[in-house]
N, C-alpha and C positions, 0 to 999 in steps of 0.2 A: 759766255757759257762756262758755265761750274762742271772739270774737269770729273769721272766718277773716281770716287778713292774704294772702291772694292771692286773682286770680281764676279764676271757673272755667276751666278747662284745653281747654274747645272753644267759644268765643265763635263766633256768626254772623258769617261773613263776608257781604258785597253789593257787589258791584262797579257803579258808577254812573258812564254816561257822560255825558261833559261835554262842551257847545261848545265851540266856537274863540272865543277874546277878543269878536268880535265879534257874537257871538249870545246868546240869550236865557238867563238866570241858569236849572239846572236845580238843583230844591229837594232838598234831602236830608233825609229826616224819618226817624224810627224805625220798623225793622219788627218791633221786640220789646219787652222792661221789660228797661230796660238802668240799668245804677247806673255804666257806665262803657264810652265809644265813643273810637275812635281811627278819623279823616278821614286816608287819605295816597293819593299818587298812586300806582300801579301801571299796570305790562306790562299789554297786551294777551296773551292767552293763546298767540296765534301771533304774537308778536314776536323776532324774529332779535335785531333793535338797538332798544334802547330809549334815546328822547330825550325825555327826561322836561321838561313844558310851565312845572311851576309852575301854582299856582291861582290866584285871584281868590275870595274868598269875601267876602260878607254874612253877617249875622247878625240871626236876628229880636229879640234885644236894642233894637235902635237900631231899627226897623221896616225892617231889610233898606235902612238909607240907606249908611253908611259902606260901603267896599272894604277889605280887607285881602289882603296879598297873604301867600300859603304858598307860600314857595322850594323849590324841586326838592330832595327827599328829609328835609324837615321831614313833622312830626305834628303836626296838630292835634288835641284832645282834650279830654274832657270829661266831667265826672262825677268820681268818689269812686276814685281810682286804687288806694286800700290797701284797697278792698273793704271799710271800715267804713260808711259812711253806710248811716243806717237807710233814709230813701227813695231811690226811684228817681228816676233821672235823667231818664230817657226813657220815654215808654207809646208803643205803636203803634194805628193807629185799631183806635176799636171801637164799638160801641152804647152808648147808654145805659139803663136800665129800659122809657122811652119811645119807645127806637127812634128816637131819635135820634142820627146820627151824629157822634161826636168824632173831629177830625182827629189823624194820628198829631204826638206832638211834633217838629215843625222845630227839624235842628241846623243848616243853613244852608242859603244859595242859593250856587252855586259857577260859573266858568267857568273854561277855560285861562287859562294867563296870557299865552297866546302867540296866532293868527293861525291855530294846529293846534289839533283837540279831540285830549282825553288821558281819562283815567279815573281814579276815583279806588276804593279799596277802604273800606266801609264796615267796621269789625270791632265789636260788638257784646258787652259782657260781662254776664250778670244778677248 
C-alpha cells in the first residue's frame, strides 16, 4: 500500500482568542486526532485593517516555563507535515472505559505579543 504524501484537503479550522501581553496565557489544546497542526495569527472576521500583534507562546514541553516569541505572519507547527507518521500527534479530550476524563492534548499557552489582544487560527489535519 502507497503511503499518502499530502494532507487531507479540509482540515479544522478554530480560531482562538488571545490576551493583550499583559494578561493571562490562554491554552490551545486539540479539538480532534490530528497527525499535523499549524498556530498563526489571523484577522478578525470584520476587520477593515489588520495589525497583526505577534504572539508570545509556552509550551508544555518545558511545563509552560520558557516564552517564545512568533513574529507577525510566522507559523508555528507541529506534527508529521508529509502525512507519513503512523501516530497522532494530537488526541482531543475524551473518556476513558472508566469515565474518567482525559484532557485534550496541549499544543501551547499563547498571548499577544503586544499591549492589544489578537487571535490566532488553529488548522487541524488527521
Amino acid at each position: 500500500m502507497t503511503e499518502p504524501t499530502t494532507r487531507q484537503t479540509n482540515p479544522k479550522r478554530t480560531i482562538v482568542t488571545l490576551n493583550a501581553s499583559g494578561g493571562a496565557l490562554v491554552l490551545i489544546s486539540a479539538s480532534k486526532s490530528a497527525k499535523y497542526v499549524e498556530i498563526t495569527e489571523c484577522p478578525p472576521e470584520d476587520s477593515v485593517t489588520f495589525n497583526p500583534q505577534g504572539i508570545i507562546y509556552t509550551l508544555p514541553d518545558d511545563g509552560y516555563v520558557y516564552q517564545y516569541p512568533l513574529a507577525p505572519g510566522l507559523i508555528w507547527s507541529g506534527g508529521d507535515a508529509s502525512y507519513r507518521g503512523k501516530l497522532g500527534f494530537a488526541m482531543p479530550a475524551m473518556n476513558d472505559p472508566a469515565g474518567n476524563t482525559i484532557p485534550a492534548t496541549p499544543y501551547m499557552k499563547a498571548i499577544s505579543g503586544t499591549g492589544t489582544a489578537t487571535q490566532v487560527m488553529v488548522t487541524e489535519w488527521s
